[in-house]
N, C-alpha and C positions, 0 to 999 in steps of 0.2 A: 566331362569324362564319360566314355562309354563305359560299364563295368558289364560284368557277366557273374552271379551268382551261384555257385552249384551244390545245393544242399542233397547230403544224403537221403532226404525225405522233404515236405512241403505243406503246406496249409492245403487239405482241414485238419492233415494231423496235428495234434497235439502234445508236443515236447520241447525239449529244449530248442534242438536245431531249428527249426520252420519257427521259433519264434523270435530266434536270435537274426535269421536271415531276412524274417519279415521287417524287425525295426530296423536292422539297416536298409533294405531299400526304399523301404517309405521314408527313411531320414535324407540318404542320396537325392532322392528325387525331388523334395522339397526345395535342396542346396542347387536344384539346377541340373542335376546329372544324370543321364540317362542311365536306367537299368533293365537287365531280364534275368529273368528265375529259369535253370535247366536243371532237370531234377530227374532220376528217373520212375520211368512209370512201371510202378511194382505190381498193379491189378487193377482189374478191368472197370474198376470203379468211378474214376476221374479221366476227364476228358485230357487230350492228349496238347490241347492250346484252349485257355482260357485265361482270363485279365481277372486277378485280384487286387485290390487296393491300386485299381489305376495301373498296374504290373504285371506286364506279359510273362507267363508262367509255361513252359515249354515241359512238358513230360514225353521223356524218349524211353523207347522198350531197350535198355541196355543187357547185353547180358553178362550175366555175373560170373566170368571165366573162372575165375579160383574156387568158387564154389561147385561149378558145375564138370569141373573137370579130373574130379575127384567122384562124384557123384554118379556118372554115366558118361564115361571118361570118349566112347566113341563116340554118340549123340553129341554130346556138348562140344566138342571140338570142332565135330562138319558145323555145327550151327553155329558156331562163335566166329568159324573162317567164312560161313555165309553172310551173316546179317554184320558183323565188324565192321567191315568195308563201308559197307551204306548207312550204317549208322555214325562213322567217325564224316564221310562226305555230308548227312545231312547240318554235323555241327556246324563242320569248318565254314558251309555255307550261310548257316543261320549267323554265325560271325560274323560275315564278310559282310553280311546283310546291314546289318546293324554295329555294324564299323565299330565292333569289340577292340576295347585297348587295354582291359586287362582283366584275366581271371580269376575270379577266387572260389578257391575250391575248402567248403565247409563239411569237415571229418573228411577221415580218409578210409572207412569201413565199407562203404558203399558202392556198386557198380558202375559207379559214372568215374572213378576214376583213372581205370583204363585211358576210359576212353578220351578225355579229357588232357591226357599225357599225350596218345595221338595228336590230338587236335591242337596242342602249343607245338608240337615238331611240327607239322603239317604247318601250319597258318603263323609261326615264328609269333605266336603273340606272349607276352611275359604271365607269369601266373604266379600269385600270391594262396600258400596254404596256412588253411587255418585250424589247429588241433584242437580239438574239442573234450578229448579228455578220455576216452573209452577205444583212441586208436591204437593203443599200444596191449592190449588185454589181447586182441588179437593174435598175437606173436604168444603166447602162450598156450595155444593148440596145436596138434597134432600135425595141422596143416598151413604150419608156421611159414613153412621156405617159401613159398610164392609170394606169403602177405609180406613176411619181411622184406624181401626182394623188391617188392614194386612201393612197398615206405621207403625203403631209403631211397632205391630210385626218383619217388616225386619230389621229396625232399632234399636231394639233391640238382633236380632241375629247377626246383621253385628260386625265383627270385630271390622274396622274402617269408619270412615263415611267423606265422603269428599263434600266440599259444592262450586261452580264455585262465590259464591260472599260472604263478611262479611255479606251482607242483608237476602242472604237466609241461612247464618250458624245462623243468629240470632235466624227466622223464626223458623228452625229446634230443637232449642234451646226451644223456647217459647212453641211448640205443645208437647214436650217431654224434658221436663229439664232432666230425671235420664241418656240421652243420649251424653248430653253435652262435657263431658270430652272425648269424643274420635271422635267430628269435627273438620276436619282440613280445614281447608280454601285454597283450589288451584282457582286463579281465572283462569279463562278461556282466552284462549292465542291464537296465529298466528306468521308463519312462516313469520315474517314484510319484508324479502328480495324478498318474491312471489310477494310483490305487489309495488306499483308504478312506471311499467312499463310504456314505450311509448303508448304502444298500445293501444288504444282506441276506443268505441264501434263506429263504423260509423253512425252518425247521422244527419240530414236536419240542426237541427237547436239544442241548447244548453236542458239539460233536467235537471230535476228531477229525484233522484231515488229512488225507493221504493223497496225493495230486504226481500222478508219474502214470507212464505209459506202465503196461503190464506185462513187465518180460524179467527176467530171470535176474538180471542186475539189478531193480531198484528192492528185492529184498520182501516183497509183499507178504511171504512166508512165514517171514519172524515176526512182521508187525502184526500179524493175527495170531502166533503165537502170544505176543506180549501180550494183546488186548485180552486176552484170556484171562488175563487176571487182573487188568482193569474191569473187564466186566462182572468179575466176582465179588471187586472192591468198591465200585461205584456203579449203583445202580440206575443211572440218570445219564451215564454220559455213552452215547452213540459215538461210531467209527463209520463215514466216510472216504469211499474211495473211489476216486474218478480218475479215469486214464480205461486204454482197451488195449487192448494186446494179446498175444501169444497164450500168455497163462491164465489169461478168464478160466477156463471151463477149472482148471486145476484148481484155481484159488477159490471159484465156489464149494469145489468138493472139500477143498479142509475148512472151510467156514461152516459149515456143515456136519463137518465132522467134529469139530470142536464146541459147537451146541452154540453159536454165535450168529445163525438167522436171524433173530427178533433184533440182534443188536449192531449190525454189518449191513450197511447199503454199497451195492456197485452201482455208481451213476453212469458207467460208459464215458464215453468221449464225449467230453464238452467245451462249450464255446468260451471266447473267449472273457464276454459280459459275464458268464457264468462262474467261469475263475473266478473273477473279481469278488462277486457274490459268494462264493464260499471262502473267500479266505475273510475278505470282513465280518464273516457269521463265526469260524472257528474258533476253538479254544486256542488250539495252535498245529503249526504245521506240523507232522510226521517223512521224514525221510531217511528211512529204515535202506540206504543202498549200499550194494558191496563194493563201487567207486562212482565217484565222478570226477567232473572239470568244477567249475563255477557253477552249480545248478539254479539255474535260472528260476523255478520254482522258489528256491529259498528267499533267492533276492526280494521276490512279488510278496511273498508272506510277511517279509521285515519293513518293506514298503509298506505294508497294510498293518502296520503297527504287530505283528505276532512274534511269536517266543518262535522258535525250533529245534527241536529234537532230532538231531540229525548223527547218522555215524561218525568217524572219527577215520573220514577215507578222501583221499586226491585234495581237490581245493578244498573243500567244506572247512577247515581250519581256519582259511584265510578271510572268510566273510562271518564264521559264525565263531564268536568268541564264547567259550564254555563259564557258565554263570553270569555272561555279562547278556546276551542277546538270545541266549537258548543254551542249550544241555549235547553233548559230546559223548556217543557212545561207543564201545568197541565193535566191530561188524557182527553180523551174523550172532549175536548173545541177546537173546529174550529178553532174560531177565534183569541184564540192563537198563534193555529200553523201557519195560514196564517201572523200574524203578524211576524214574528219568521220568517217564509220562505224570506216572502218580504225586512225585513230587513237585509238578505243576499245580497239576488239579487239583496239591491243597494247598497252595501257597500262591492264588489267585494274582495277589498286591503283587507279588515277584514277579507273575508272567507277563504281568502289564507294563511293571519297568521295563525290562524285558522287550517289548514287541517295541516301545517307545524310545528305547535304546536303539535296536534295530532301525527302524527306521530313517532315523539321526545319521546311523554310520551311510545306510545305503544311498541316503543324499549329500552328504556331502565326499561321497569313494566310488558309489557305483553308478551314479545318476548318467542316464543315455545319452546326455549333453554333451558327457565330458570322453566320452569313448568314439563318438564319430566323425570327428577330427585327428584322431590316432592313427585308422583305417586308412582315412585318405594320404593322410602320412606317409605309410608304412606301401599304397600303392603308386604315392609319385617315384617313392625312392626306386619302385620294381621296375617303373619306368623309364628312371635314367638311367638304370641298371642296364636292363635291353636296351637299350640306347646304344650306351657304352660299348656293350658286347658286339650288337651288328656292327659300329666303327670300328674296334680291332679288327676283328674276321675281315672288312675290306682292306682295310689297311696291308694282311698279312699279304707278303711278296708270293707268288705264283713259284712254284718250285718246277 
């Protein structure tokens, strides 16, 4: 099978999506099947064709019409009716090229999926979407009616629809019921034998860790609120946090402002060896967010035997069971999560159940094994679906 991958973002970022779309095509590829990564290119940083993991990675300068047409509504319009065109003909060709049979399109927040809508009318080829869990947050701003407009629209061209948690097949469910009958529920999974190595991140003294990109939804805010009074409480335990993002500069200034220098490292963007390395050093993971899907971070911490302390938002329910594998807060509440932290860091023999617990479940529920055969599933069926569809249309009598 030809596939075609279209991640909202791509390696070397680091987050969910680009990691979720990385183990499935190096898993495809393995089983035999060809793949490419189309992704758009958001800055001038990454080259526009380059091969990772043996996998042609295609970055297109898309432009982001619902953004921009709000924005600088006369510029963004000549330039969306300019560069559109050549930008939906370079797809449809890179398709033809590589004898694409079916699309999967990962989150639908991002600029590629315009275009990508063009490009299954254009080239009749079937497309599978896949929700990731932060697409419906969208529909809650000001400049709801074009996103909502062009969601239900993909999701109702899509073949089939795949959702990373039951929370957000519900979600998906509730914004459009006539969609319902063709969600498949894949939760979101991890290679568990990658992690709980020896290796561990070299560090002074024991830490905290916070692993998410740094932008406005994973909550960075409260969790330096909280640690405010872990650090008052325990004088020995560091806070770690790696990911880069939007709110750097901001979340220096209140780490700073809250007198939490000596005891707050921002690691920036790290690798992927590096992940691994701090979650087998941690006390335990931190994931202070105001939603997700499946977060794929928690998976990799449970896999690495740790606790987690995570909100009580989107899937996070469905993998992190409260006192059994980690602790369950309410969003956006400090004092919560400090309470919740602290009650780890003294109750040591519990976080260890705990990560060992974890573990346990994520091998035998979320293990990468058992999810890439679902995919392939879920894209034969998109297949005789179009199938199906181009036979009626010939079939239908000439009027």
């Amino acid at each position: 099978m030809n596939i075609l991958l279209s991640p909202v973002s791509y390696l070397p970022q680091r987050s969910g999506v680009p990691i979720i779309v990385q183990n499935l095509a190096k898993a495809f590829v393995r089983m035999g099947h060809n793949v490419i990564i189309v992704t758009p290119k958001l800055d001038q940083a990454h080259p526009s064709f380059e091969i990772i993991d043996g996998i042609e990675v295609h970055r297109m300068p898309f432009v982001f019409p619902w953004r921009l047409l709000w924005q600088r509504p006369k510029e963004s319009r000549l330039q969306f009716c300019l560069r559109c065109p050549t930008d939906i003909q370079r797809l449809v060709r890179l398709m033809d090229k590589k004898q694409i049979e079916i699309i999967d399109i990962h989150s639908l927040t991002g600029p590629h999926l315009p275009y990508m809508i063009f490009a299954k009318l254009f080239s009749n080829r079937p497309f599978v979407v896949t929700l990731q869990g932060n697409d419906f947050l969208q529909l809650n701003t000001q400049h709801s009616r074009m996103r909502r407009m062009l969601l239900r629209y993909s999701l109702r061209r899509a073949e089939q629809i795949t959702a990373v948690s039951s929370h957000v097949a519900s979600e998906a469910a509730r914004f459009w019921p006539e969609v319902s009958g063709k969600i498949v529920t894949i939760p979101n999974s991890v290679a568990v034998d990658e992690f709980g190595g020896p290796a561990c991140f070299p560090f002074p003294s024991p830490y905290l860790l916070s692993l998410a990109r740094l932008n406005p939804l994973k909550g960075h805010d409260v969790l330096l609120t909280a640690f405010r009074r872990i650090a008052e409480r325990e004088k020995n335990i560091h806070l770690i946090i790696a990911g880069d993002g939007p709110q750097k500069i901001r979340l220096h200034a209140i780490t700073l402002a809250l007198g939490l220098k000596d005891r707050v490292t921002f690691l920036g963007e790290v690798g992927r060896e590096r992940v691994k390395e701090l979650l087998a050093g941690c006390e335990f993971l931190v994931l202070p967010s105001w939603n997700e899907g499946i977060p794929v971070v928690a998976l990799e911490a449970m896999a690495s035997r740790k606790a987690v302390v995570s909100t009580h938002v989107g899937g996070v329910p469905e993998i992190v069971s409260h006192s059994e594998t980690g602790l369950l807060v309410p969003p956006g509440d400090p004092n919560s999560l400090a309470e919740a932290m602290l009650s780890l860091l003294q109750n040591r023999d519990q976080c260890k159940a705990m990560g060992d617990r974890g573990r346990a479940f994520v091998k035998d529920h979320h293990d990468f094994t058992q999810t890439i055969d679902r995919y392939l599933d879920v894209y034969r069926k998109a297949l005789l679906q179009a199938n199906g569809n181009r036979m009626r249309q010939k079939e239908k009598p000439d009027l």
